[in-house]
Every structure is written in structure tokens, then in C-alpha cells.
N, C-alpha and C positions, 0 to 999 in steps of 0.2 A: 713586756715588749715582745712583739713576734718579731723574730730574727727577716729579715730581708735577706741575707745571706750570710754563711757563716763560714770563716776560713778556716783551717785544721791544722795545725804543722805538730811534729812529732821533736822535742831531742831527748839527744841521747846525751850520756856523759857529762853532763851539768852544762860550766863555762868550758870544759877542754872537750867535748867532743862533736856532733854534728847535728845540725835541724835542716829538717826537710817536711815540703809542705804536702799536704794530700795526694796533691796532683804535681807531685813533681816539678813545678816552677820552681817552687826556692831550695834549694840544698848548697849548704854551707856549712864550713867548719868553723868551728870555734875555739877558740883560747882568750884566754885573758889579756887584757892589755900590756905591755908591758909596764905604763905606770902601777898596776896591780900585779904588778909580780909575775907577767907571765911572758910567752916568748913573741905576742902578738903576732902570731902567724896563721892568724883566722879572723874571722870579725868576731862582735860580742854584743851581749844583747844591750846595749847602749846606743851604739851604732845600728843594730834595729829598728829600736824604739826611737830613734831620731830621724831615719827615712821613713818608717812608719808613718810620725806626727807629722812630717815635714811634707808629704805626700797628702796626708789628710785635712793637716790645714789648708795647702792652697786647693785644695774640693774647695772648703765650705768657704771660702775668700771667693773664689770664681760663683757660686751663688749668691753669695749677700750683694757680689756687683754686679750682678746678669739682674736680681732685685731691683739696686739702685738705678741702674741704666748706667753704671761706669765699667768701663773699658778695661779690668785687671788680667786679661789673657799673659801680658808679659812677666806678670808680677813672679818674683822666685824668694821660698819659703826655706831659711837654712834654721834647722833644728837643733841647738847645742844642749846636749843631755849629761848631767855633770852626775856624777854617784860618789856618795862621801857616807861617813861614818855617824848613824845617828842612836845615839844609848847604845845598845848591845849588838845593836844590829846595819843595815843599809839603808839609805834612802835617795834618793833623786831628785835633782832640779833642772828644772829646762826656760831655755832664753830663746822664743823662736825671732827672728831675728826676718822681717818681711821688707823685701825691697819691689817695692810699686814705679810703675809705669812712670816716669816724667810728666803724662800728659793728666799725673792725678794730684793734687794738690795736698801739701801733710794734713789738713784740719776731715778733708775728706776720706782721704786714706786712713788715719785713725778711726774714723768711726767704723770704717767697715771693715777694718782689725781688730776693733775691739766686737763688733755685730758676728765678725766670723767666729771668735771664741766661742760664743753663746752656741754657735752651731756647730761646730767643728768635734766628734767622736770624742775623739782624743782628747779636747779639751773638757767634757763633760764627764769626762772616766777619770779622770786627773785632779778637777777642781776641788778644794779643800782639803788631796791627799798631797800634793808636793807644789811648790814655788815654783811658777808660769807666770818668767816675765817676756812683756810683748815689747817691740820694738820695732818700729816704723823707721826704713830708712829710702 
């Protein structure tokens, strides 16, 4: 694949210290949640990777419907990214959770929640590594 663009961000300090991006848009501190034991007085990379996806799915939803000829401009994409204990180590699941326009009907709106998956980054860097469920509301 040739990159189209490629983002940088740098941290430091694992979950308890700071990332910042090449160009200085993003800079944030970090700590651990307080459910993981920490004093949650920064975000964490869960809370990233959830405005990330959640950012990135509704890109590829506003394509597959600019495609279709439906109208998802309103549509808003909440990301819930759960990290839990898997054998020795961590793993992740995510429940993106799409709420579509009134004026788009569920049997339609699933199809192009399920059409955006297929396109959607995140969802392609994801699939068959961690539990992505979708959910039309």
C-alpha cells in the first residue's frame, strides 16, 4: 500500500506520561483510568482509539451514503472501546454504536453500516484481531 498520508505522534512515559503529534495538534497527558488503577487525570489510549474509530467510521458511512444517494450528514458515530484481560496479556473490544438520520430507514441504514465496515480504516486494521460489534440505532 502507498501511504496517502501518514500521521506521527510521539509518547513518552507509557499510560502515565504525554503524546504529542508531529505537528503539534495533539498533546495530551496521560494516565490510566482510574478503573485501572490510576488517578484518571489525563485521557488514555482507549479514549484515543475510540475518537479515532469513531471519527473514522463516520468518514467511510458518509461515503458508502454519498455512494448510495442517502443523506447520513447527521448521522453521529459513539465508539465504546472496552480493554480486559486476555491469557497473560491485554486485549480490546469495541461496540460502535451509529445513530442515523430519522429520514433513513433501519433495513437501509444497516446496510450501509454494515457497507461502511468494509471501508472504514479502523475497521480493516481491527477485523479478525478484536470483537467489533455494530449497532444501528
Amino acid at each position: 500500500m502507498d501511504a496517502l498520508y501518514t500521521a506521527v505522534a510521539t509518547a513518552t512515559h507509557g499510560r502515565e506520561g504525554r503524546a504529542v503529534s508531529s505537528d503539534g495538534k495533539v498533546d495530551v497527558k496521560l494516565a490510566p483510568p482510574v478503573e485501572l488503577g490510576g488517578n484518571g487525570e489525563g485521557t488514555n489510549p482507549e479514549q484515543l482509539f475510540a475518537a479515532g474509530y469513531a471519527a473514522c467510521f463516520g468518514g467511510a458511512l458518509g461515503v458508502v451514503g454519498r455512494k448510495a444517494k442517502v443523506d447520513v450528514t447527521d448521522a453521529a458515530v459513539t465508539a465504546e472501546v472496552g480493554i480486559g484481560k486476555v491469557g497473560e496479556g491485554f486485549g480490546l473490544k469495541v461496540t460502535l454504536r451509529v445513530e442515523l438520520p430519522e429520514t433513513v430507514d433501519h433495513e437501509t441504514g444497516r446496510k450501509l453500516v454494515e457497507a461502511a465496515h468494509q471501508v472504514c480504516p479502523y475497521s480493516n486494521a481491527t477485523r479478525g484481531n478484536i470483537e467489533v460489534d455494530l449497532v444501528v440505532e
